[in-house]
C-alpha positions in Angstrom: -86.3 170.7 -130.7 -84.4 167.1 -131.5 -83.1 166.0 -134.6 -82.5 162.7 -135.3 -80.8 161.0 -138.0 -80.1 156.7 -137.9 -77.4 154.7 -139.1 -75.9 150.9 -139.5 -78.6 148.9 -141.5 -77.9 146.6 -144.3 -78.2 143.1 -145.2 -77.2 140.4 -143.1 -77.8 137.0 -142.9 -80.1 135.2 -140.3 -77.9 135.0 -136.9 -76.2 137.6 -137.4 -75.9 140.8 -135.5 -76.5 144.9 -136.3 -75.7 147.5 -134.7 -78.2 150.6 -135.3 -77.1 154.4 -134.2 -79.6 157.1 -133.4 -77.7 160.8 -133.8 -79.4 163.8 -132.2 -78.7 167.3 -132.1 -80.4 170.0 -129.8 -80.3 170.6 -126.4 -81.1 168.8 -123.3 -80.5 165.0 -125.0 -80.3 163.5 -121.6 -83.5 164.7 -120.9 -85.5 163.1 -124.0 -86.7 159.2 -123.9 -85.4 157.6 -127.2 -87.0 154.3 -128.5 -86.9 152.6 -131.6 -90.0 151.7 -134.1 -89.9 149.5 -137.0 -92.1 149.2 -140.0 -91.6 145.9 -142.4 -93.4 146.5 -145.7 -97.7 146.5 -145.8 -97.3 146.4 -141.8 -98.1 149.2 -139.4 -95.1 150.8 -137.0 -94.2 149.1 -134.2 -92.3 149.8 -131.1 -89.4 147.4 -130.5 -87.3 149.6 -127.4 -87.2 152.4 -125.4 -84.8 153.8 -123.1 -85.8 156.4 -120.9 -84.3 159.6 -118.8 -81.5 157.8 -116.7 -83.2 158.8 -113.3 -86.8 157.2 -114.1 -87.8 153.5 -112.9 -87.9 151.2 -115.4 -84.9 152.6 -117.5 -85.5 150.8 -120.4 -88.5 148.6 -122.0 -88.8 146.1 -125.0 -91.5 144.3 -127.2 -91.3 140.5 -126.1 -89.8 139.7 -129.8 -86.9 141.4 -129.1 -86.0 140.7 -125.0 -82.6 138.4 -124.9 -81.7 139.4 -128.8 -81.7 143.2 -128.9 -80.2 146.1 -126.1 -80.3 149.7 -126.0 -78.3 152.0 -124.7 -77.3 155.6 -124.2 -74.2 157.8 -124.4 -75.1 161.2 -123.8 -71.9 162.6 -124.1 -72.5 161.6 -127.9 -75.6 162.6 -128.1 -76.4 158.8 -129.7 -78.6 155.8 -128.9 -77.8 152.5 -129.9 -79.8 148.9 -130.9 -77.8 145.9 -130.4 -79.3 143.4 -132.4 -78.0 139.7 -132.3 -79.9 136.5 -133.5 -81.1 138.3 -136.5 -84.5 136.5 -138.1 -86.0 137.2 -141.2 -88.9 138.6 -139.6 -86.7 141.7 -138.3 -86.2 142.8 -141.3 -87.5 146.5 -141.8 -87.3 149.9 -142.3 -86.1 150.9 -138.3 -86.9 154.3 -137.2 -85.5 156.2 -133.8 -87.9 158.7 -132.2 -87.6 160.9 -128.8 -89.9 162.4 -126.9 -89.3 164.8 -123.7 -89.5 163.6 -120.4 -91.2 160.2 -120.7 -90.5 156.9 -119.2 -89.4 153.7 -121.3 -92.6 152.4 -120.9 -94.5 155.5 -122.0 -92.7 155.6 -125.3 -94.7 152.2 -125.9 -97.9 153.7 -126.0 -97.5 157.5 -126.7 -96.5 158.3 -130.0 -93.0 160.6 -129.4 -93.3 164.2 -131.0 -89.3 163.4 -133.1 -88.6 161.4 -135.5 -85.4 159.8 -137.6 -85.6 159.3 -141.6 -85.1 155.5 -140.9 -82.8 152.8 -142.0 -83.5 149.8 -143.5 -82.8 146.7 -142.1 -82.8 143.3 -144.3 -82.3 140.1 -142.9 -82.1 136.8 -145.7 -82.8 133.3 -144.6 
């Protein structure tokens, strides 16, 4: 069992940078892939990045839309992921969720919907 609980959205202006913050508690953290989703209003979730168990190929994974602007990463002595995000757009803007899932690759966390989720954090970007 993972808990999960975001942090670090807010307003910015386009071309600037966030940094979001993905808090877990339970056991075994190191062993969970963590990506983030994002919903923007009347859209469906999407996936945006993934990183995955530290000794799995293909460690981490992104959506095109974000490669070169956003970069996850993992401190498991925290317990916390983290989303870089530079080059804000408009179009980012969003409600940003975290979600883990035992065992799976980067990759995998694109396509198979993880079991834990975060409350989100909304992330507004203004032109």
């Amino acid at each position: 069992q993972v808990q999960l609980v975001e942090s670090g959205g807010g307003l910015v202006q386009a071309g600037d940078s966030l940094r979001l913050s993905c808090a877990a508690s339970g056991r075994s953290f190191s062993s969970y892939a963590v990506g983030w989703f994002r919903q923007a209003p009347g859209k469906e979730r999407e996936f945006v990045a993934a990183i995955g168990i530290s000794w799995t190929s293909g460690y981490t994974y992104y959506v095109d839309s974000a490669k070169g602007r956003f970069t996850i990463s993992r401190d498991n002595a925290k317990n916390t992921v983290y989303l870089q995000m530079n080059s804000l757009k408009p179009e980012d803007t969003a409600v940003y969720y975290c979600a883990a899932a035992f065992g799976l690759s980067a990759q995998a966390m694109g396509v198979v919907r993880p079991s834990y989720w975060g409350q989100g954090t909304q992330v507004t970007v203004s032109s």
